[in-house]
C-alpha positions in Angstrom: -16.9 24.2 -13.7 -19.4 26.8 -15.4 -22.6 27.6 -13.9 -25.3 26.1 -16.8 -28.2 28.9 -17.8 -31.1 27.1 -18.9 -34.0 28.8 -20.8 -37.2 26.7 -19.6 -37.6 24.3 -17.7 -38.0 21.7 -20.3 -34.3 22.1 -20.5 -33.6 21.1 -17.0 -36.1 18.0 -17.2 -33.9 17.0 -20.4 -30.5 17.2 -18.9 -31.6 15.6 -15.4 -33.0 12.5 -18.0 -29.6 12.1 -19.6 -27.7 12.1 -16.0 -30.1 10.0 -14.7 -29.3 7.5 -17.8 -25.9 8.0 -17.6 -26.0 7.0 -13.9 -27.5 4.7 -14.8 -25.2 2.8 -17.5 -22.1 3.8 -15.0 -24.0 1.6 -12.7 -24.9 -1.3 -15.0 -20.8 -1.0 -16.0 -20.1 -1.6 -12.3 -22.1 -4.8 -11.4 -20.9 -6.0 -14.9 -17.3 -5.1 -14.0 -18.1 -6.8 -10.2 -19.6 -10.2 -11.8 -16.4 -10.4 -14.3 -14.0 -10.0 -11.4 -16.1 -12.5 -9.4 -15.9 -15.5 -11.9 -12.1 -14.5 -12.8 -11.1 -14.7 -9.1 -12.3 -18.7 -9.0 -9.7 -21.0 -7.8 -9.8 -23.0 -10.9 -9.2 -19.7 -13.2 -6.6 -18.4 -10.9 -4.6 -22.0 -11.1 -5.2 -22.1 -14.9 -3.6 -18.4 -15.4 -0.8 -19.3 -13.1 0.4 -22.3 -15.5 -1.1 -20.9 -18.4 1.7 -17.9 -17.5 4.1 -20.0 -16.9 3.8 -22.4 -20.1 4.3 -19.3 -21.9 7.1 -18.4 -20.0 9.0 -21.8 -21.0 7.5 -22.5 -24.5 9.7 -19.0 -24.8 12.6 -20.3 -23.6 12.5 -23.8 -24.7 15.8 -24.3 -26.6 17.4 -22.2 -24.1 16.7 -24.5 -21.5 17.4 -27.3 -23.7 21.0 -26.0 -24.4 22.0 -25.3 -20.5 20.3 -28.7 -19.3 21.3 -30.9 -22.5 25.2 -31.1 -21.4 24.4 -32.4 -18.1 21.9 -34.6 -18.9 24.1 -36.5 -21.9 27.1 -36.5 -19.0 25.3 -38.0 -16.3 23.9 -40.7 -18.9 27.7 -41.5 -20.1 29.0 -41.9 -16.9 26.0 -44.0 -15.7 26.9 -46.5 -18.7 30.6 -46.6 -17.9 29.3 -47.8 -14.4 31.1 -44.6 -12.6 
């Protein structure tokens, strides 16, 4: 990193405002960040995302698992009425 030259020493009060302010925001992006990860991480959200993930995961493969489980389900049901 280059070695700044500054020309007064209103120059160095303006550029320690700015990193003060952009400490500042980094800071306010942290606790925000910290408070979203606190309510995400309650029990209730973490149950919901885990069906949530897998609803999607067999709304996707609904006629698939139709087709494989179909078969047996129409055999057992035949055999049950011929009393086997």
């Amino acid at each position: 990193m280059e070695t700044k030259k500054y020309a007064s020493y209103a120059e160095i009060d303006r550029e320690l405002e700015i990193l003060k302010l952009e400490k500042e925001i980094n800071y306010n992006k942290l606790i925000l960040s910290f408070e979203k990860t606190k309510e995400s991480i309650t029990p209730e959200k973490i149950v919901n995302g885990f069906i949530s993930s897998y609803t999607d995961y067999f709304s996707n493969s609904y006629t698939t698992i139709l087709q494989t489980v179909l078969p047996y389900v129409l055999g057992w049901f035949i055999n049950k009425k011929r009393g086997n």
